[in-house]
N, C-alpha and C positions, 0 to 999 in steps of 0.2 A: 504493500500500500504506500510507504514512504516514496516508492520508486518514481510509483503513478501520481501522487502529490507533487513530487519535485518536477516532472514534467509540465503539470497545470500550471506554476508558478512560474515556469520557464517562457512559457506559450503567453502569459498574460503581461509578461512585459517585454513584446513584440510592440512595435508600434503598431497603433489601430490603423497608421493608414495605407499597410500593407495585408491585411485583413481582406480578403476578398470574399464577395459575395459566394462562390461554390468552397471555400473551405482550404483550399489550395495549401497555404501555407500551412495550416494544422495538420492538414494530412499528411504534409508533405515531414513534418516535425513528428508525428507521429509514427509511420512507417519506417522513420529513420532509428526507432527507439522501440518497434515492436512490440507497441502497446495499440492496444484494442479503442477504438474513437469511441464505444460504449461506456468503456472506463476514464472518460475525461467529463470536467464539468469545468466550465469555464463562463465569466460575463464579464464582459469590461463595460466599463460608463466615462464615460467623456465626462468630467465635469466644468469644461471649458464649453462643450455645445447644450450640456442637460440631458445628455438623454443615452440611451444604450446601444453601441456599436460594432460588439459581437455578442455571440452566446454560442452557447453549445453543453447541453443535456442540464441547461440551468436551470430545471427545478428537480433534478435529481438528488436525492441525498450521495451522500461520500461523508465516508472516514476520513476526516484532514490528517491525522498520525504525528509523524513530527512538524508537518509546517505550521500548527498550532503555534510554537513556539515563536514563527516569525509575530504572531499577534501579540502573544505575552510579552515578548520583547520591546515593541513599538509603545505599546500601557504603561511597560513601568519606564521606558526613557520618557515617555511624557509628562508622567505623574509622578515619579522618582528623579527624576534627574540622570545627565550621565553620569555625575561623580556622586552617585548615593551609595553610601556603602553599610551592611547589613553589621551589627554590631551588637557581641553577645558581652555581656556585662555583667560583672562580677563585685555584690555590693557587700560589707563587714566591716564590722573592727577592725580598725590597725592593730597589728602585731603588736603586743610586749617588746620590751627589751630582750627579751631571748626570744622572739621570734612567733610565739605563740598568740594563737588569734581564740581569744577566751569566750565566744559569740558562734551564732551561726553564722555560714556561711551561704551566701544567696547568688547561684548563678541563672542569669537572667535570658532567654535567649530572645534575638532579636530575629530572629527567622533566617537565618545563614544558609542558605541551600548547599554550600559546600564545605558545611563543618565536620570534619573529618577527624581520621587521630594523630595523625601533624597539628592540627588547627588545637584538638587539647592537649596536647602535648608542648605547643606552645605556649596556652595560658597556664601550664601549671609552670614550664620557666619564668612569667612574668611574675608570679607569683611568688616565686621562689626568688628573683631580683629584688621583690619590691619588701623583701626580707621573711616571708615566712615560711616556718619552721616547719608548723603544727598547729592545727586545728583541733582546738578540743571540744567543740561545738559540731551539730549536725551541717552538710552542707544539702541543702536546700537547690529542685533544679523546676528554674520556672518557667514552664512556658504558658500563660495565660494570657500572650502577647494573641497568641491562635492555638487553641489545645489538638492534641492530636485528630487527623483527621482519615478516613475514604478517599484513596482518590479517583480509585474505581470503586462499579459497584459489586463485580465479580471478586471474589477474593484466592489467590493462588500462590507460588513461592518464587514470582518473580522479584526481581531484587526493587525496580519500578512502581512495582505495584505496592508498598511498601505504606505504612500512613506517614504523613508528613505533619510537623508540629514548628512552632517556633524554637525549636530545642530540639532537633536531628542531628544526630552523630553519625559517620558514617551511610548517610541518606536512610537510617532505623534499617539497615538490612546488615545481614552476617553474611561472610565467607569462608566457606566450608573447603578446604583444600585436600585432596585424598590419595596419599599417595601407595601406587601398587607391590608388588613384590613378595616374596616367602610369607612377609612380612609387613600387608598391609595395615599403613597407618594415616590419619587425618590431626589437621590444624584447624580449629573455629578460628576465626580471626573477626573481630576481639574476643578475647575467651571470657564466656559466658559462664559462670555455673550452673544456672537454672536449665540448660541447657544440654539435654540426652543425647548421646548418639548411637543408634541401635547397631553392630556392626553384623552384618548378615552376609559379608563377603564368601565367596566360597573359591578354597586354597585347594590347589591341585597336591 
């Protein structure tokens, strides 16, 4: 479906006024690319004349897939800015003199979609610069900026399909690595406790 998305996108910014009344050029973009002209849906509108100056199966539905993204993206440089930057924030007592933070500790997330474990693995350095030791307080993780959510409505074990919250680590999905031999063995990556792994491998 992405294939057949990136071609619609392609096709739509052709200038309109190479667009010919029998199709010419779409088919001609089409056949080049071995996709089926049932599988495209296309409408350009001139907003310099008002009005619409091609189409093709445009009241069809389609699956838009990744081109979505071109939308999401255009939203938040509009309503975000270029230079917005997502920021997860980490609120407490200042450390004692030896280092120790006598308080909870509150980290805050600001919706980071690429907070990963570099990314905490960096703020527990900053943390560690900013001189502390030890936390003798719970640490607190908030996300009520947007609580976890669906982002389909099917649910299965793609890493995507994952819910997403103001406070995602590793985009809320694990990585299961398994390696073969006399002696098959597996790495969870972050290692989880709560987390089983049933091994049903079968050793020659």
């Amino acid at each position: 479906m992405l294939k057949r998305c990136f071609v619609v996108f392609t096709v739509l910014f052709i200038s309109a006024s190479i667009l010919s009344a029998d199709d010419d050029t779409v088919t001609n973009v089409l056949k080049k690319t071995h996709i089926n002209k049932r599988d495209v849906g296309i409408y350009v509108y001139d907003l310099n004349l008002g009005k619409s100056v091609y189409s093709l199966n445009e009241e069809k539905a389609f699956s838009i897939a990744s081109v979505n993204k071109l939308f999401i993206t255009a939203a938040a440089i509009k309503l975000l800015g270029q230079d917005y930057r997502f920021k997860t924030s980490v609120c407490g007592k200042v450390p004692n003199s030896d280092g120790v933070v006598d308080s909870t500790l509150y980290i805050k997330g600001g919706g980071d979609p690429i907070f990963v474990s570099e990314s905490m693995w960096y703020l527990v350095n900053r943390l560690s610069a900013l001189g502390v030791k030890k936390i003798n307080g719970d640490i607190f993780l908030d996300d009520a900026l947007f609580p976890a959510a669906e982002i389909y409505e099917e649910t299965d074990d793609r890493a995507y399909s994952a819910k997403i919250s103001s406070l995602s680590v590793n985009f809320n999905s694990i990585a299961l690595s398994v390696m073969s031999g006399p002696r098959p063995s597996f790495i969870i990556d972050p290692p989880l406790g709560e987390y089983t792994v049933i091994d049903k491998a079968k050793r020659s």
